[in-house]
C-alpha positions in Angstrom: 0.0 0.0 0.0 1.3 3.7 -1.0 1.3 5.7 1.7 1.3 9.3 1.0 4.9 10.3 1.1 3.8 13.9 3.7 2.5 11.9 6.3 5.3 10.8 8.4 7.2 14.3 8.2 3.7 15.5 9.4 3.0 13.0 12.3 7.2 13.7 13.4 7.0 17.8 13.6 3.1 17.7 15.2 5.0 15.4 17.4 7.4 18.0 18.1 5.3 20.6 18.4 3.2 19.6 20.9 5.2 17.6 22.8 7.4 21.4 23.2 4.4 21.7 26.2 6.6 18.9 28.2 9.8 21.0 28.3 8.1 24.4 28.7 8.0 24.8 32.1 11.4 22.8 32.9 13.2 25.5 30.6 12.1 28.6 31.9 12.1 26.7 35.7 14.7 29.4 37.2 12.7 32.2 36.3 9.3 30.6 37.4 10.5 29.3 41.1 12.2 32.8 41.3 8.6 34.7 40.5 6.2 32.8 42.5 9.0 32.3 45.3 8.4 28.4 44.7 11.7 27.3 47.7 14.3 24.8 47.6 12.1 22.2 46.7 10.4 23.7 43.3 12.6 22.3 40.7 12.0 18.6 41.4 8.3 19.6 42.0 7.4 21.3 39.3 9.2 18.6 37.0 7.1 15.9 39.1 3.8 17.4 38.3 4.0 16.9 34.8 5.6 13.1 34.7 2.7 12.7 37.5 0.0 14.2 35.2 1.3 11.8 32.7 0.9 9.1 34.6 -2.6 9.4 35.8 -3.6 10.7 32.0 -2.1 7.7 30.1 -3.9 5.4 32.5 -7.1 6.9 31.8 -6.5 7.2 28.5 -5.4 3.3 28.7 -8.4 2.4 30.9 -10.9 4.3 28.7 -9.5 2.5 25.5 -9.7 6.6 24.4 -7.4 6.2 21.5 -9.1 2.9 20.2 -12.5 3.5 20.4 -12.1 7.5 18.7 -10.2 8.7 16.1 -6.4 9.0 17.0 -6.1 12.2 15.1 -8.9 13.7 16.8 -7.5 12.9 20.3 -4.4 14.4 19.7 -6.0 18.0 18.4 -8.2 18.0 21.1 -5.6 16.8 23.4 -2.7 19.4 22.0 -5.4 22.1 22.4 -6.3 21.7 26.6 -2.8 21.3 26.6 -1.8 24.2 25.6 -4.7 25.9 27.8 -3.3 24.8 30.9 0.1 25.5 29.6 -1.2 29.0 29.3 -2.3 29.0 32.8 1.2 29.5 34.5 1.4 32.9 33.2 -1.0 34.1 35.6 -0.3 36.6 37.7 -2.7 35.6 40.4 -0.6 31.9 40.5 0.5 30.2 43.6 2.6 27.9 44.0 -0.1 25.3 44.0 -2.0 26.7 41.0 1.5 26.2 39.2 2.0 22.7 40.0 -1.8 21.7 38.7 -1.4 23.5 35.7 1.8 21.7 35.4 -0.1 18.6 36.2 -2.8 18.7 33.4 -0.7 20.1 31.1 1.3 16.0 32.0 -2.5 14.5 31.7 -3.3 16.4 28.2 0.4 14.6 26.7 -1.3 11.4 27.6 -3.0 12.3 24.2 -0.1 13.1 22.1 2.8 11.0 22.4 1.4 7.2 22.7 -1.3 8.8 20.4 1.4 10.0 17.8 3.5 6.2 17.9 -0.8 4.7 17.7 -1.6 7.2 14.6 1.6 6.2 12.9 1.7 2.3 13.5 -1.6 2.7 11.6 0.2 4.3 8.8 3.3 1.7 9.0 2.7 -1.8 9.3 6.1 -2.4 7.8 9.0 -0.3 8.3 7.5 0.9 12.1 10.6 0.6 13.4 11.9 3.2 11.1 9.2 5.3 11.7 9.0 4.9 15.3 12.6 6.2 14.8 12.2 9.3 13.5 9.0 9.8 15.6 10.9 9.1 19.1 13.9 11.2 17.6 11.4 13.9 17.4 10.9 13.6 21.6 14.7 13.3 22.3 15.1 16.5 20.4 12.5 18.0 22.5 14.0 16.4 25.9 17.4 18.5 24.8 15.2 21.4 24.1 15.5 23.4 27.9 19.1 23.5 27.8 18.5 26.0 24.5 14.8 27.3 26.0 17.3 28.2 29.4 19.3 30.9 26.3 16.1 31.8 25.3 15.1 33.0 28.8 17.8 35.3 29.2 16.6 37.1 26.2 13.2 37.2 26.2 10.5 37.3 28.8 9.8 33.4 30.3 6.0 34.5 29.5 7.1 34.8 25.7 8.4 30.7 25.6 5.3 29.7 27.3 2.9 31.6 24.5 4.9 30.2 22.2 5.2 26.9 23.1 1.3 26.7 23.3 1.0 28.4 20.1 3.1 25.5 19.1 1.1 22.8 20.5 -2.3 24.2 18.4 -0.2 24.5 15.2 0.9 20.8 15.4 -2.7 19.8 16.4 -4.1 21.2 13.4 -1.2 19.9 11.2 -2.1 16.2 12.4 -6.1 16.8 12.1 -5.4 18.3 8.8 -3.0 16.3 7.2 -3.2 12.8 8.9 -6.2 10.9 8.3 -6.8 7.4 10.2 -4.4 5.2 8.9 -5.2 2.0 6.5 -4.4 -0.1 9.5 -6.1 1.2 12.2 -9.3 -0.4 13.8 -11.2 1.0 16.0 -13.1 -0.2 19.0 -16.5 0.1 19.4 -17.0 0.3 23.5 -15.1 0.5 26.3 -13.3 -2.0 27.7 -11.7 -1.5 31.4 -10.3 -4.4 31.5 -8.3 -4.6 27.9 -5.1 -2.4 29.5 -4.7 -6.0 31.6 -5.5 -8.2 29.2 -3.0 -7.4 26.6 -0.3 -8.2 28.9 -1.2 -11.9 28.8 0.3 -12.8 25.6 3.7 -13.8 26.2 5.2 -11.2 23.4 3.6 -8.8 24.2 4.3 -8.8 27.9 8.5 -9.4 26.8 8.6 -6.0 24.1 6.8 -4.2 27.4 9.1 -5.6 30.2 12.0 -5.2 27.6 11.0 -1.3 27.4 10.3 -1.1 31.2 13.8 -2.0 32.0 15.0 0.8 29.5 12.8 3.4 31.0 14.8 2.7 34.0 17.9 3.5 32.8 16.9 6.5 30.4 14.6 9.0 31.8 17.6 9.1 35.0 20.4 9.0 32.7 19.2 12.1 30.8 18.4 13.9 34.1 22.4 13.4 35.6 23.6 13.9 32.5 24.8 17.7 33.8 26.2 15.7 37.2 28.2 13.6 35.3 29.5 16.6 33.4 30.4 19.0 36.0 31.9 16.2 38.4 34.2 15.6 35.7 35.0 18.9 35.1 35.7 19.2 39.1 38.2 16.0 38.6 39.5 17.8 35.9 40.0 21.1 37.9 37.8 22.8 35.0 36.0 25.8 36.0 34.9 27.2 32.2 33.3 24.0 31.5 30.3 24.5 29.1 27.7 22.1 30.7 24.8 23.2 29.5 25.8 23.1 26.0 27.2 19.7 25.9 24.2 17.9 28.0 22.2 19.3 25.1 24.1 17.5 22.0 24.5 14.3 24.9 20.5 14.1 24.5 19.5 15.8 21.3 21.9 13.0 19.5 19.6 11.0 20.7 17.7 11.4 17.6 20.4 10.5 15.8 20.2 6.9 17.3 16.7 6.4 16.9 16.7 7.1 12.7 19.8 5.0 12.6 18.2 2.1 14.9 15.0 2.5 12.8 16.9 2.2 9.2 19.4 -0.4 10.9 16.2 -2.7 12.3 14.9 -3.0 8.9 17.5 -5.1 7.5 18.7 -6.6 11.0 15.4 -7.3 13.2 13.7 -5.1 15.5 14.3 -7.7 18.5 17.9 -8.0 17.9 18.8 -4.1 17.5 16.9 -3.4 20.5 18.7 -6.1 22.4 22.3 -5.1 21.1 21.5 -1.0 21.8 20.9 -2.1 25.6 23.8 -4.7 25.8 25.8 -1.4 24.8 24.2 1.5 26.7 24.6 -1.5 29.8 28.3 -1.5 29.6 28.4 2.2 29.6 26.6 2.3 32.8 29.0 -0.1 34.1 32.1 1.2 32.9 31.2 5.3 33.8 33.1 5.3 37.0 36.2 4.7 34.9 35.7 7.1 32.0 34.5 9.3 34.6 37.5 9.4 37.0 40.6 8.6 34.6 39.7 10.0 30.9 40.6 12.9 29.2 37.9 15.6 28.8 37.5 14.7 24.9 37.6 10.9 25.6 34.7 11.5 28.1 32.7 13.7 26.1 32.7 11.0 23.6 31.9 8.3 25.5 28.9 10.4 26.4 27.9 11.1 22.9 28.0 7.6 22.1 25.7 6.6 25.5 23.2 9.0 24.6 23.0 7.4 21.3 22.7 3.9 22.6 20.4 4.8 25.6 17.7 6.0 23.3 18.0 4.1 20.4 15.8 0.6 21.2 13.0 3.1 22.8 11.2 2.9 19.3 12.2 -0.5 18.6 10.3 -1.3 22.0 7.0 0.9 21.0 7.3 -1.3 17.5 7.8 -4.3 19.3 4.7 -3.7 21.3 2.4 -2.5 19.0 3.0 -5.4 16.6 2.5 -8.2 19.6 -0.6 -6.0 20.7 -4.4 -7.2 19.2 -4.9 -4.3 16.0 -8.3 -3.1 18.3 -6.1 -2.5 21.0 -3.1 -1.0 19.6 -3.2 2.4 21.3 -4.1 1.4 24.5 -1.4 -0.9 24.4 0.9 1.7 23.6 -0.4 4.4 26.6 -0.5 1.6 28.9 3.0 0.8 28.6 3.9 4.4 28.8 2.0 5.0 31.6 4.0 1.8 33.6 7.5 2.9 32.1 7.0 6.6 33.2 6.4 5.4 36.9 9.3 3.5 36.6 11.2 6.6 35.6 10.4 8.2 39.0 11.0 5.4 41.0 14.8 5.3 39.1 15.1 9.1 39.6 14.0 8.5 43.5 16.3 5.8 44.2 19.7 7.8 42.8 18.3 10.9 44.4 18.8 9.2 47.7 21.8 7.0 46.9 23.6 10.5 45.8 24.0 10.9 49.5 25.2 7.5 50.2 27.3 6.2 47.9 30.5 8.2 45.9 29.3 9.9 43.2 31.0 8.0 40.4 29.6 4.9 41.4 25.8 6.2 41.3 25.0 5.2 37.5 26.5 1.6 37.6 23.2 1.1 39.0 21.2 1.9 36.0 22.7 -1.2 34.4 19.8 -3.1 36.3 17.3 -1.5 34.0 19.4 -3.2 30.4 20.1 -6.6 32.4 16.4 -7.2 33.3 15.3 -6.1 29.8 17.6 -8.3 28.1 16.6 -11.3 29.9 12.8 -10.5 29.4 14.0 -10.5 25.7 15.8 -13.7 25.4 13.6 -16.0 28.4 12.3 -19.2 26.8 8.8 -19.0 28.9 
């Protein structure tokens, strides 16, 4: 079947757009905790309320059957449009700190309806070649993960109000551009009632339940990597007795190259197999977690900012192979809420990864903090190679 060659560029930069609602508040954070007088404690909870509106929307969404039972591109205008609302809503003047952290919150809830929705509107477009897809899709989110250490420049010359009315004016742009220009796809199916228990009862095919246990043991390792990834950077500049050390700007390219792994995963998966890229991307990013005290303590600046480049390649790059994974073991009726469902598990997982080196940072030395995220590829590889 010829699918129209516009409609994955269209699906990756609506993507983008919208998902720019995720990032908002974490890149104009400084300026936001120092205007509503937020405390120690408003970084992690301003970031927390949007993984945590997440979490609650892509269970919903998942319990609901949402994204199954309407159409996919519909959800994700209407979704990119109460998005952006409560995006809006932090440029109050009358905000407290709690009005800030629900805004925050349902602007998490609202990307319930845009990222699993965008990997559910395009594995209904790409039946073959997913994984490629996938790749540019998930590409699109690393680039937009990277994107507060450039919204943090943009700050200090405009007014913070200015990126959040643009970043909502973002979000409506790429709804449109999806409800426009992205029909339902040819392989789509929808559902015709709700189905509470169907976010359970995928799991109990055995395929499924490896591709979603293999991704759950990857979110472990990546959501935490990308969040130390300006530790591991300014501890080795302190080793290195650097004080001109440009952290921000290489924790961008450590993330945003991201991208760069997923579209060569994608292309790579094609001729290889999705299961076996995946699996070799978290053997490697595995070994980096292991071996970071080393490159952290005894190599050269270059030498480590290299190794870096190359684990934020790896971390990243069997995250679509997962979401292609799962939505090819997942029952074509059931295909987004498969997809939000996992999402919604790996995201939690994220926060209990996040919490656990949070409090470890204080126990153990530092270099020996991300040797622990090598749990996360370990358990992922065995539920990708277990017999049973």
């Amino acid at each position: 079947m010829n699918i129209p060659k516009h409609i994955l560029p269209i699906i990756v930069i609506a993507q983008f757009l919208c998902t720019s609602l995720w990032f908002a508040g974490n890149g104009v954070m400084v300026s936001l905790i120092a205007h509503f007088d937020f405390g120690e404690n408003g970084l992690g909870n301003i970031t927390a309320a949007v993984q945590f509106g997440f979490i609650v929307g892509t269970l919903l969404f998942a319990l609901f059957t949402l994204t199954d039972r309407f159409s996919p591109s519909k959800v994700f205008l209407v979704s990119s449009i109460l998005g952006a609302i409560f995006n809006l809503g932090i440029v109050w003047e009358g905000n407290s700190s709690t009005s800030i952290l629900l805004f925050r919150f349902f602007t998490g809830f609202f990307l319930a309806g845009i990222y699993p929705v965008g990997m559910k509107i395009a594995a209904d477009y790409y039946e073959k070649g997913l994984g490629k897809a996938l790749g540019y899709l998930v590409g699109a989110l690393v680039l937009g993960t990277a994107f507060p250490h450039f919204l943090k420049w943009l700050a200090a010359v405009f007014k913070w109000q200015y990126v959040i009315y643009a970043t909502s004016a973002l979000a409506v742009l790429g709804g449109i551009l999806m409800i426009l220009f992205v029909p339902n796809g040819p392989y789509g199916k929808q559902g015709q009632r709700i189905d509470l228990s169907a976010c359970f009862s995928v799991f109990k095919k055995k395929d499924f339940r490896a591709a979603a246990f293999g991704y759950f043991g990857h979110m472990w390792e990546l959501y935490t990597f990308w969040a130390f990834v300006p530790l591991l950077l300014a501890l080795h500049a302190e080793l290195q007795g650097t004080n001109t050390f440009p952290v921000s700007f290489w924790s961008f390219w450590v993330i945003a190259i991201g991208g760069l792994g997923c579209v060569l995963g994608g292309y790579i998966s094609q001729r290889k197999g999705v299961k076996r890229i995946a699996s070799i991307s978290l053997f490697l990013s595995g070994c980096c977690c292991l071996i970071s005290p080393l490159l952290l303590l005894h190599a050269p600046t270059p030498i480590f900012i290299v190794f870096l480049l190359f684990w934020g390649m790896v971390v990243i790059a069997d995250s679509p192979l997962f979401s292609t994974l799962v939505a090819q073991n997942a029952p074509t009726v059931l295909k987004g809420t498969a997809l939000t469902i996992v999402n919604c598990i790996g995201f939690a997982i994220t926060i209990a990864s996040l919490q656990t080196i949070s409090i470890l940072q204080d126990l153990i030395p530092p270099q020996f903090l991300f040797m622990i995220l090598a749990v996360g590829p370990i358990f992922s590889l065995y539920a990708l190679t277990r017999k049973s």
